[in-house]
KOLSEDREN-118117 format. One record per residue: residue in one letter; x negated, y, z of N, C-alpha, C, O in turn. Coordinates in steps of 0.001 Angstrom, whole numbers, plus 500000, padded with zeros to 6 digits. Last residue first. Layout:
BEGIN
AXYZXYZXYZXYZ ...
END
This chain:
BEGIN
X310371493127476560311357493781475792311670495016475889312549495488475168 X308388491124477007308881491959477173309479492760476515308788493192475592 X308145487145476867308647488556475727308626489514476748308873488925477801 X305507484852478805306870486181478401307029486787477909306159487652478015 X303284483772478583304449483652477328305878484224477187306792484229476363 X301556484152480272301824483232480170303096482975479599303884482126480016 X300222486814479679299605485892479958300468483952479800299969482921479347 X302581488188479973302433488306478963301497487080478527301678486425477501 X302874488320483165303794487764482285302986487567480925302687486376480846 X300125489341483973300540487822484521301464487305482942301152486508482058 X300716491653483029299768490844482561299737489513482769299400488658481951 X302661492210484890302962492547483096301743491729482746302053490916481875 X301530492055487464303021491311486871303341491390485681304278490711485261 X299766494644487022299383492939487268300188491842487056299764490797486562 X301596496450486651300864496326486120300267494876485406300230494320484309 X303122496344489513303753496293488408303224496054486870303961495627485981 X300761496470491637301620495168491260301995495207490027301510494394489240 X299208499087492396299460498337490836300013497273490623299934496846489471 X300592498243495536298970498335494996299052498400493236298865497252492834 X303418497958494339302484498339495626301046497648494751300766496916493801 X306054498327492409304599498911492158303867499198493630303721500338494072 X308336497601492266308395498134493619306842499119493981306497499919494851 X310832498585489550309734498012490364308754498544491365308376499715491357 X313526497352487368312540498823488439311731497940489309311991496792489668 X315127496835484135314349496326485629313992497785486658314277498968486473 X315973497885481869317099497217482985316186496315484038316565495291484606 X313957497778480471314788498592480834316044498697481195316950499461480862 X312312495649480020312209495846480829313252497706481059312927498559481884 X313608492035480007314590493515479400313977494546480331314583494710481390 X311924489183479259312362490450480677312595491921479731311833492568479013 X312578486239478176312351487261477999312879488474478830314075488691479029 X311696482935477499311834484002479025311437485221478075310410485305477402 X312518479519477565312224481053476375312906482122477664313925482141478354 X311889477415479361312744477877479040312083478974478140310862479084478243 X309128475253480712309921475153479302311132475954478658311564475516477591 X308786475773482816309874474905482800310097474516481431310940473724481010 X307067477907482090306396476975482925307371475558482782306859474445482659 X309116479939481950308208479720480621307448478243481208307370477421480295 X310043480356484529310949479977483037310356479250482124310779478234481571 X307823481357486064308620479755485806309454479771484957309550478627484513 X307898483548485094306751483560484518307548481695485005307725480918484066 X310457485031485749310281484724484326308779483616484128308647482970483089 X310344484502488673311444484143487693311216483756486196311548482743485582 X308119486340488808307917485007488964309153484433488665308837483356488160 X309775489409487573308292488585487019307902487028487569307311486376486708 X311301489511489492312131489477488381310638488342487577310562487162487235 X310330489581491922311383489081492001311292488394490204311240487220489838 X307915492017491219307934490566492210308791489356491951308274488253491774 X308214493370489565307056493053489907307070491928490559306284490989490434 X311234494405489131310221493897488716309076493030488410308906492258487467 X313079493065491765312110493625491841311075493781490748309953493398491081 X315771493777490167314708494163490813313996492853491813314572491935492397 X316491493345486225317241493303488149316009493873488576315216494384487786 X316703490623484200316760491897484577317172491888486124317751491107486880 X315987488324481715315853488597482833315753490173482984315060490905482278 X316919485849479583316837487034479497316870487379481142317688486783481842 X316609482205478192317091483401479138316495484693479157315364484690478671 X317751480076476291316922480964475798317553482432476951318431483269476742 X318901477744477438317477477464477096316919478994476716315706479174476818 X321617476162478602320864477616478534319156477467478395318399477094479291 X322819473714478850322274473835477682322067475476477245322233475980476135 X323821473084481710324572474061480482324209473875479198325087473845478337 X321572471385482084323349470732482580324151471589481402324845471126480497 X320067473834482522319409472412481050321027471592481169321529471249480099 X320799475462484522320527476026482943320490474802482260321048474860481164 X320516473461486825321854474455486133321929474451485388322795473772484836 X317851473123486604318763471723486634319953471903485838320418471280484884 X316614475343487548316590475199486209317423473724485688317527473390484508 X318244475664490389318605476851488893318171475608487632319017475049486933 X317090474636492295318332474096491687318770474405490379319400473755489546 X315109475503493373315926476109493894317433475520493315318552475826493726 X312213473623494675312975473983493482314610474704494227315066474424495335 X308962474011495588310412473321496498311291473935495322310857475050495032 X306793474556494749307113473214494686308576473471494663309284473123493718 X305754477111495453305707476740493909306070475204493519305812474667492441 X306236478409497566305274477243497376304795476925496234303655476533495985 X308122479611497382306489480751497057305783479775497260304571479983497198 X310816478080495637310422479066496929308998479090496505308664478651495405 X312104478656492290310940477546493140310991478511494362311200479703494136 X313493480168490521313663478715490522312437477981491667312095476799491636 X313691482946491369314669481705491433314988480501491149316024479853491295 X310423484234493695311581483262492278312638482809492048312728481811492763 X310004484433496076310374485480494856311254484896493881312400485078493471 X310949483497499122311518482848497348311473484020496520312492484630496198 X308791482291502236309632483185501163310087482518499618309728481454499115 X309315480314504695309122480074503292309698481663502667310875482022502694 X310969479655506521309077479675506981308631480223505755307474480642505747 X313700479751506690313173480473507621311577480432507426310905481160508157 X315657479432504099314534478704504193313458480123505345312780481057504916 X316562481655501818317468481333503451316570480176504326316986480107505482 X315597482365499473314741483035500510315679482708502060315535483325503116 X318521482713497488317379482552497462317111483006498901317877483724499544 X321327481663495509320995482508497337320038481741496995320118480632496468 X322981482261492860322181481706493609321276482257494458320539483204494182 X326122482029491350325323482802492220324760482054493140325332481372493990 X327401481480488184326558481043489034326209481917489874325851482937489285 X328903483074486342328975482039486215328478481272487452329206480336487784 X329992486433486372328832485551486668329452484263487075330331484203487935 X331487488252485789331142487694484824330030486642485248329288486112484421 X332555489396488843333212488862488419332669487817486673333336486828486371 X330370491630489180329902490056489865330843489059489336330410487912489228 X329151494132488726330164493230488116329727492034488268328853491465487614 X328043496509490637327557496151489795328890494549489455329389494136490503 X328984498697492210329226499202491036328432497671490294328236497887489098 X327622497613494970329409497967494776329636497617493208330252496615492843 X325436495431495556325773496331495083327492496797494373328183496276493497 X326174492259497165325331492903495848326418494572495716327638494726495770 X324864492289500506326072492224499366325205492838498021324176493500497880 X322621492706502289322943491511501580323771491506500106323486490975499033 X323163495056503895322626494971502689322313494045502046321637494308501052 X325369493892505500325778494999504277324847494795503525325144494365502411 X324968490474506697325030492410506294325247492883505105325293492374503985 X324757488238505987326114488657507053325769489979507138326526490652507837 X321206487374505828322679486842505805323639487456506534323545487336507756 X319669490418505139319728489512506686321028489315506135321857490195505905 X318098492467503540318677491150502815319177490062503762319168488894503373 X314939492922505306316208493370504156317091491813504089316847490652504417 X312421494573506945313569493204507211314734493893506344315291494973506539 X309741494964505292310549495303506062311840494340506094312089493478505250 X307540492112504281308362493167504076309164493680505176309346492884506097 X304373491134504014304828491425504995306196492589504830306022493760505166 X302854489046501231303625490153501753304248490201502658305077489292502625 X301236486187501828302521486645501952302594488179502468302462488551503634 X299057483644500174299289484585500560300927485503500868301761485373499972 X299794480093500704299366481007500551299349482511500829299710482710501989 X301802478694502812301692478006501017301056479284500286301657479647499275 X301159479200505080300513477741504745300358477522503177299591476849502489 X299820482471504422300998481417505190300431480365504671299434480393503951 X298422485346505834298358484307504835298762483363505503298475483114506674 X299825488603504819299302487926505742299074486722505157299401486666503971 X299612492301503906299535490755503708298665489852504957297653490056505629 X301982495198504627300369494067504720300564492854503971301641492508503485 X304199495810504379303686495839503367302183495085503344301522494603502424 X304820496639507867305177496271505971304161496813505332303470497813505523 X302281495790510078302894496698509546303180496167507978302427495614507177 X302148494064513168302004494001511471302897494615510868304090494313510908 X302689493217516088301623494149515497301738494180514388300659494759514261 X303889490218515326303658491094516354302416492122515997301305491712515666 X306567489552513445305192489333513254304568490431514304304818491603514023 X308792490347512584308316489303513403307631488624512949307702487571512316 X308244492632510948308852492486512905308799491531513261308733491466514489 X308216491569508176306870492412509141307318492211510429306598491467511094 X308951489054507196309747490435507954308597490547508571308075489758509360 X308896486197506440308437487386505876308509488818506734307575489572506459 X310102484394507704308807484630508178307928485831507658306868486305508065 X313355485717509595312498484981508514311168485051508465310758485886509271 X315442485697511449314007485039511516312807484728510669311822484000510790 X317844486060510107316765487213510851315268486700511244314222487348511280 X317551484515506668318240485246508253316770485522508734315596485426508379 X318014486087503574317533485730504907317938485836506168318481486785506734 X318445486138500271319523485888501462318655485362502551318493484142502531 X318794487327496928318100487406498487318785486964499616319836487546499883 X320547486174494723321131486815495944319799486651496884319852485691497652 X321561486061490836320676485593492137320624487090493441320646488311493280 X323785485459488919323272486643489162322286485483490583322575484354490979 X324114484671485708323397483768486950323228485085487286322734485905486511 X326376484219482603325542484965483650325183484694484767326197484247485305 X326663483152479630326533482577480691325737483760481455324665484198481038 X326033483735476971326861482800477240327021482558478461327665481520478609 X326180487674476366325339486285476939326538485267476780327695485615476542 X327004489805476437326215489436474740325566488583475090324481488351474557 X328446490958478760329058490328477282328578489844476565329269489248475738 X326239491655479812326918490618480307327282489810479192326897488729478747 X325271494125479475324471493227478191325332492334478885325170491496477998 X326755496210481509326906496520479897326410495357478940326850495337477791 X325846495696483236326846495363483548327310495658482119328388495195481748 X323301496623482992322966495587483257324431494569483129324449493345482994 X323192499591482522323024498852481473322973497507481808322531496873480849 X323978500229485511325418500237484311325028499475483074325867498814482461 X322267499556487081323289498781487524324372499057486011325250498303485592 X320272500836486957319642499777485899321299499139485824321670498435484885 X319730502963489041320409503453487524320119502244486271319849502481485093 X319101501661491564321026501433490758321014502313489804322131502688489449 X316734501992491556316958500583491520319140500678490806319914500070490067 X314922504173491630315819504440490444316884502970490459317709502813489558 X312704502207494144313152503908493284313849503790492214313228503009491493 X314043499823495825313433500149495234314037501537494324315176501836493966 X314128499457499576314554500561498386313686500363497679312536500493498098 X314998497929501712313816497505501121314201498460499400314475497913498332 X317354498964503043316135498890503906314735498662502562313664499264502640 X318311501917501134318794500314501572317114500260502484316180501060502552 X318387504552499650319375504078500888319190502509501324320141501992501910 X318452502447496209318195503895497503319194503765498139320305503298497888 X318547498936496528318813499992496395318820501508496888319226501714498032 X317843496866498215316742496974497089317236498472496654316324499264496414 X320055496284499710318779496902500305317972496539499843317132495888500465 X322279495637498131322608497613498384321150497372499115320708498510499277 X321213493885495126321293494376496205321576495973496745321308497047496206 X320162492485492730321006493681492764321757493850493661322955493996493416 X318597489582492172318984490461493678319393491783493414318715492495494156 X318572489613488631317652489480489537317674490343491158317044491375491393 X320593487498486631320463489310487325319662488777488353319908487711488919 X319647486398483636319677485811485160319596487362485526318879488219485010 X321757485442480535321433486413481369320933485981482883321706485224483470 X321645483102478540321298483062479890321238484276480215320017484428480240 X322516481148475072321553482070476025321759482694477493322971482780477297 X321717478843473453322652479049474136321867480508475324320899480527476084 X320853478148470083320272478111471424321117479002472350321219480136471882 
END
């Protein structure tokens, strides 16, 4: 069974210092650039919004990050504006090794729509292309790391398992953004529906 590293947005604005910082987010960057080798294949995935996006607390008049608001395809975190196509904090992270990646897939460029996931936007319909990728390769048994934990990395895995792929999250090579106990609730979600944690 052919196996799959997916890096999950290893971003400079998931990273301290970045607009959407997650805590310890670049001490995951050396063990992450360290398991490359012991895959057949690496998919790093890219947050990528423009400025309009519907997520960004700012545009949204009056609404402070981190609220929730509720969109046509359900509920939506209100984030600070990260990850704007053509900035710095777009790029993936200096120190992290982009050269072993097979695939890089831009998520969340769809102006109405957020994309925790990398295989579906937050509709849970619209497909991102990925799992077409992986089954074309014959990657069936993937491994997931990166940030957001809770958000990013956990609906990645929890459609893996949904698609039929073997999903297992390395959770020491993740970090997480833990609002309200998310990080918690994303471990139960996962486990709930046939993710290894590791």
């Amino acid at each position: 069974m052919a196996r799959a590293l997916i890096v999950i947005d290893m971003q400079v604005d998931f990273c301290p210092g970045g607009a959407l910082a997650v805590t310890g987010g670049d001490e995951i960057i050396a063990p992450i650039n360290a398991l490359m080798a012991d895959f057949d294949a690496v998919v790093l995935t890219q947050d990528w919004h423009p400025a309009d996006h519907a997520s960004f607390a700012d545009n949204h008049a009056g609404a402070a990050p981190f609220t929730v608001t509720e969109m046509d395809y359900g509920p939506q975190v209100l984030w600070p504006r990260h990850c704007v196509i053509g900035t710095g904090g777009a790029e993936f992270h200096a120190d992290l090794v982009t050269t072993s990646a097979d695939l890089v897939l831009r998520k969340g460029f769809r102006a109405g729509i957020d994309s925790y996931s990398s295989f579906f936007e937050n509709d849970h319909k619209t497909p991102t292309g990925l799992a077409g990728y992986l089954r074309e390769r014959g990657l069936s048994d993937l491994s997931f790391v990166g940030l957001a934990h809770d958000f990013c990395v956990a609906w990645s895995a929890i459609d893996a398992v949904k698609l039929g792929f073997s999903a297992t999250v390395i959770e020491s090579a993740c970090r997480a953004i833990d609002l309200d106990g998310s990080l918690e609730q994303a471990r139960l979600s996962m486990n709930a529906a046939g993710v290894i944690l590791a």
